[in-house]
One Martini backbone bead per residue (centre of mass of N, CA, C, O) as a GRO file, in nm:
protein
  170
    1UNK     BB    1   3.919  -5.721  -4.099
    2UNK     BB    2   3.652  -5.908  -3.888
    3UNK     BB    3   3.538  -5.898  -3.590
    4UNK     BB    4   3.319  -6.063  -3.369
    5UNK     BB    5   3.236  -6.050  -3.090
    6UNK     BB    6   2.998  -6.219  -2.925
    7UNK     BB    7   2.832  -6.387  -3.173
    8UNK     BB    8   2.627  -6.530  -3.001
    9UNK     BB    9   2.386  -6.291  -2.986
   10UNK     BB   10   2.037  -6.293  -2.972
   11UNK     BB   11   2.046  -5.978  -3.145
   12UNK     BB   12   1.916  -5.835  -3.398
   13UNK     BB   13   2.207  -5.679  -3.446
   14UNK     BB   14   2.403  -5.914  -3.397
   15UNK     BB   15   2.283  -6.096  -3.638
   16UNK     BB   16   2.262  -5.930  -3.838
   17UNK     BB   17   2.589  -5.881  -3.852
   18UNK     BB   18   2.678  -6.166  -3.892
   19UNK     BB   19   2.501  -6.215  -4.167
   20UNK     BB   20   2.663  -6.009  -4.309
   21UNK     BB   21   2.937  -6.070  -4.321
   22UNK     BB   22   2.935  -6.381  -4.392
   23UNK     BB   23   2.835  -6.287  -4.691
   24UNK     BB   24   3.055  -6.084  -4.774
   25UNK     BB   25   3.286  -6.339  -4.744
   26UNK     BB   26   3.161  -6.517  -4.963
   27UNK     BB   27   3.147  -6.322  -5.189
   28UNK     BB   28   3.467  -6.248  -5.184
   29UNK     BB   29   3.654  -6.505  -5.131
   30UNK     BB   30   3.781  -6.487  -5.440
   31UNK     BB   31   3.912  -6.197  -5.433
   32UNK     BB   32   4.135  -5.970  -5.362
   33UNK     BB   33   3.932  -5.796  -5.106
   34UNK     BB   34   3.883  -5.991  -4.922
   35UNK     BB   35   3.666  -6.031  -4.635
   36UNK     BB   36   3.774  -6.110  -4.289
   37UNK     BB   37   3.607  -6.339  -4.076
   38UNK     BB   38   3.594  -6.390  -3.676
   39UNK     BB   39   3.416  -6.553  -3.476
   40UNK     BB   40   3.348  -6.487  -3.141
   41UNK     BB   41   3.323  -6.751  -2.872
   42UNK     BB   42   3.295  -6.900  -2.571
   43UNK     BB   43   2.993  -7.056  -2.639
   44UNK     BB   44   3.023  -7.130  -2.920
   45UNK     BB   45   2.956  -7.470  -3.139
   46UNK     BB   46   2.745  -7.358  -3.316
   47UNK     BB   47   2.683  -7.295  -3.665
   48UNK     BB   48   2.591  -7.343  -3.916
   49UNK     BB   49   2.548  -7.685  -3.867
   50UNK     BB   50   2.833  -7.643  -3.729
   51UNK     BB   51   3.145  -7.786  -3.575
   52UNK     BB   52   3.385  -7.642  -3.342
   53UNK     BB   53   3.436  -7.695  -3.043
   54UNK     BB   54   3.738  -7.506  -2.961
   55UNK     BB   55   3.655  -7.334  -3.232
   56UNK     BB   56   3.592  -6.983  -3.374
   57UNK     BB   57   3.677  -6.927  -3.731
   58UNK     BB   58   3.497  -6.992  -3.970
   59UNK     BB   59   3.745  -7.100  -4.146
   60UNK     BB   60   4.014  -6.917  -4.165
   61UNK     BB   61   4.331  -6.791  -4.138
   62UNK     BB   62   4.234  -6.703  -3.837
   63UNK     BB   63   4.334  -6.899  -3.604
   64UNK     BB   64   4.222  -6.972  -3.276
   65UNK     BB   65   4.481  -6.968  -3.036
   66UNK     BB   66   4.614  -7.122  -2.715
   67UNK     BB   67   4.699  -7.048  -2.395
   68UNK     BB   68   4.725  -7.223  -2.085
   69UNK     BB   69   4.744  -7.053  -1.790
   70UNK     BB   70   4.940  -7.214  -1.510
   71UNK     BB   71   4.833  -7.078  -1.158
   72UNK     BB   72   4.845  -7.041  -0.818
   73UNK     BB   73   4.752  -6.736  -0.891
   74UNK     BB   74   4.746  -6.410  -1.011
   75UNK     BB   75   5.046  -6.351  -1.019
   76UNK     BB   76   5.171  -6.553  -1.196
   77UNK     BB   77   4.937  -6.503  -1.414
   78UNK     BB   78   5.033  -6.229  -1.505
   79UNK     BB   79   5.330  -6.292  -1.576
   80UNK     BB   80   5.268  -6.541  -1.781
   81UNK     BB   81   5.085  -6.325  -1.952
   82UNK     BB   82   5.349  -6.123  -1.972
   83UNK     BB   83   5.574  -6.311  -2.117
   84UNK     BB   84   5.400  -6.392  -2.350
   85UNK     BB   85   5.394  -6.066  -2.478
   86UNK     BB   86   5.668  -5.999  -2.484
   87UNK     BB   87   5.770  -6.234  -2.653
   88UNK     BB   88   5.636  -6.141  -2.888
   89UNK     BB   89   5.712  -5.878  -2.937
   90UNK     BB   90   6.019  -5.969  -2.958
   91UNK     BB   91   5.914  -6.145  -3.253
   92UNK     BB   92   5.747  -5.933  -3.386
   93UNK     BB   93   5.496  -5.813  -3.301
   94UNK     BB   94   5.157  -5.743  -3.272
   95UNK     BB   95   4.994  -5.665  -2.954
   96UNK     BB   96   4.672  -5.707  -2.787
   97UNK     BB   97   4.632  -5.635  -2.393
   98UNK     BB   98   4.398  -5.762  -2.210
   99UNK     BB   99   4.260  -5.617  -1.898
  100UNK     BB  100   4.038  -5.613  -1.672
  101UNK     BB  101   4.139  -5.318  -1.591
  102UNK     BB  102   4.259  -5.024  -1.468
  103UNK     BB  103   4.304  -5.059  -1.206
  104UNK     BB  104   4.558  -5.223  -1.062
  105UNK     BB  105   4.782  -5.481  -1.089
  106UNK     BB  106   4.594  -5.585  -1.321
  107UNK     BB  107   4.532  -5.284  -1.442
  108UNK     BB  108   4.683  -5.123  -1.729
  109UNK     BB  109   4.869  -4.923  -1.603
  110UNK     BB  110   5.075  -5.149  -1.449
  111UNK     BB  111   5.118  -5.313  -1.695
  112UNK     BB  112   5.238  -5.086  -1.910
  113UNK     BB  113   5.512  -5.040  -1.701
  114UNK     BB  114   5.606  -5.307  -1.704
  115UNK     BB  115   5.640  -5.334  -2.019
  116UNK     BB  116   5.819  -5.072  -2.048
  117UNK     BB  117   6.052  -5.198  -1.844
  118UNK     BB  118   6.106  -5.462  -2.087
  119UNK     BB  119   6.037  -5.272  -2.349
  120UNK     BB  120   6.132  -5.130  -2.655
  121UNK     BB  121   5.919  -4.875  -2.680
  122UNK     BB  122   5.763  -4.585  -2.776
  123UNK     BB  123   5.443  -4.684  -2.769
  124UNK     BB  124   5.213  -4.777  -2.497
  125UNK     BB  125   4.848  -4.790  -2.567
  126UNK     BB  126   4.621  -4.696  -2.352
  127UNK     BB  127   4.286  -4.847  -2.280
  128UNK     BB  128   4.085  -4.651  -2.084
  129UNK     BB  129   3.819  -4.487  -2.072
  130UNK     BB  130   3.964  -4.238  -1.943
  131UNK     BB  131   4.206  -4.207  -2.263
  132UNK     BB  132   4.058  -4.292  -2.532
  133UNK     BB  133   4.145  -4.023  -2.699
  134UNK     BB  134   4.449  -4.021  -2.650
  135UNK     BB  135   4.513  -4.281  -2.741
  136UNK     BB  136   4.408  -4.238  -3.024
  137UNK     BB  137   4.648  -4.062  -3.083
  138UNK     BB  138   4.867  -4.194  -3.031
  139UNK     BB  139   4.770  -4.470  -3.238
  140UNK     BB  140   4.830  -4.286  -3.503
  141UNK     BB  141   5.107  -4.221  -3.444
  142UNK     BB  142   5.251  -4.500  -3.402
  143UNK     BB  143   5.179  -4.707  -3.598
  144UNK     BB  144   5.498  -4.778  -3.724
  145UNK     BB  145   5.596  -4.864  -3.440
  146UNK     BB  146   5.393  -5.066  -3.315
  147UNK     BB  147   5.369  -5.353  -3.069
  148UNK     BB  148   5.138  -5.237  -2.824
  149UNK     BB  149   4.862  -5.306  -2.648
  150UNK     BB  150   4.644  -5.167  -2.362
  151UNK     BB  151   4.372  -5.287  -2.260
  152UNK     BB  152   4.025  -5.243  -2.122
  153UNK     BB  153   3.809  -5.502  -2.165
  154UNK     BB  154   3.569  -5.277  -2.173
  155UNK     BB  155   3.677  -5.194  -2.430
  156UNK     BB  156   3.609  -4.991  -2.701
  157UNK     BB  157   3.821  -4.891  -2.946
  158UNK     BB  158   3.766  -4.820  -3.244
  159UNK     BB  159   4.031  -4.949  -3.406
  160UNK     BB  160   4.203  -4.970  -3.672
  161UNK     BB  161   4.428  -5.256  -3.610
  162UNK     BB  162   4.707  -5.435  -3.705
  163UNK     BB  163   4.721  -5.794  -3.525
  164UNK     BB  164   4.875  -6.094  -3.419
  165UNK     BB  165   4.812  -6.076  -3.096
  166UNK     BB  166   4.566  -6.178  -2.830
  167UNK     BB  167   4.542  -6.110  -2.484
  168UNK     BB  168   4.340  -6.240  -2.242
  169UNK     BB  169   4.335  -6.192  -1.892
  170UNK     BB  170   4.005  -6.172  -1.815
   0.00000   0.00000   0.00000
């Protein structure tokens, strides 16, 4: 599968990068290796003469559905969007947890530790830019235990990891 996010930027290679995937997902369409392909934009409304409304999935398998976490305060909102992360993992599934930063009570680390306190993992792997290398050799040994990655929305993953849920907190 490949996720293209903020695929409506109007950038030479964002743009070509875009039109290669979709071409690739409709030539191998009925493939036993077809190639799952999801763009995501919080802005796009309109692609391929297409209207999309309140979702950009392509029109995939894995179309994207969400939750609207209503909360008096910031606190509250990390909370039911922690609520809602634990009860995934604990459905069994493998969710990826992005968080505004890395520091302080809603980023990556204070969230983990939360996490860790709630839910029995092996290993809930960190991603903050500053221990991206660490977190990378974590999620390669944790792969058959994943159940949650914590990432700072800032950071690009660049790992291939079959995810069932993603929760985007920032």
């Amino acid at each position: 599968m490949v996720i293209v996010d903020e695929s409506h930027v109007k950038k030479f290679e964002s743009m070509l990068l875009v039109k290669y995937i979709y071409q690739a997902a409709e030539h191998r369409r009925n493939a036993l290796n077809r190639l799952h392909a999801v763009f995501m934009s919080a802005t796009l409304r309109i692609w391929k003469c297409r209207v999309y409304e309140e979702k950009c999935d392509n029109q995939s398998n894995h179309a994207i559905t969400g939750y609207e976490v209503r909360a008096v305060d910031e606190v509250e909102g990390r909370r039911k969007a922690e609520d809602i992360c634990i009860s995934k993992v604990k459905g069994g599934l493998i969710v990826l947890y992005l968080v505004p930063a890395a520091e302080g009570k809603m980023g990556a680390k204070a969230v983990t530790q939360r996490i860790r306190s709630k839910v029995t993992c092996p290993e809930v792997p960190l991603f903050p830019r500053s221990t991206h290398d660490m977190a990378m050799q974590k999620l390669a040994e944790a792969k058959e235990n994943l159940k949650i990655i914590v990432a700072a929305d800032m950071v690009e993953m660049g790992a291939n990891v079959e995810v069932d849920v993603v929760i985007d907190l920032g």
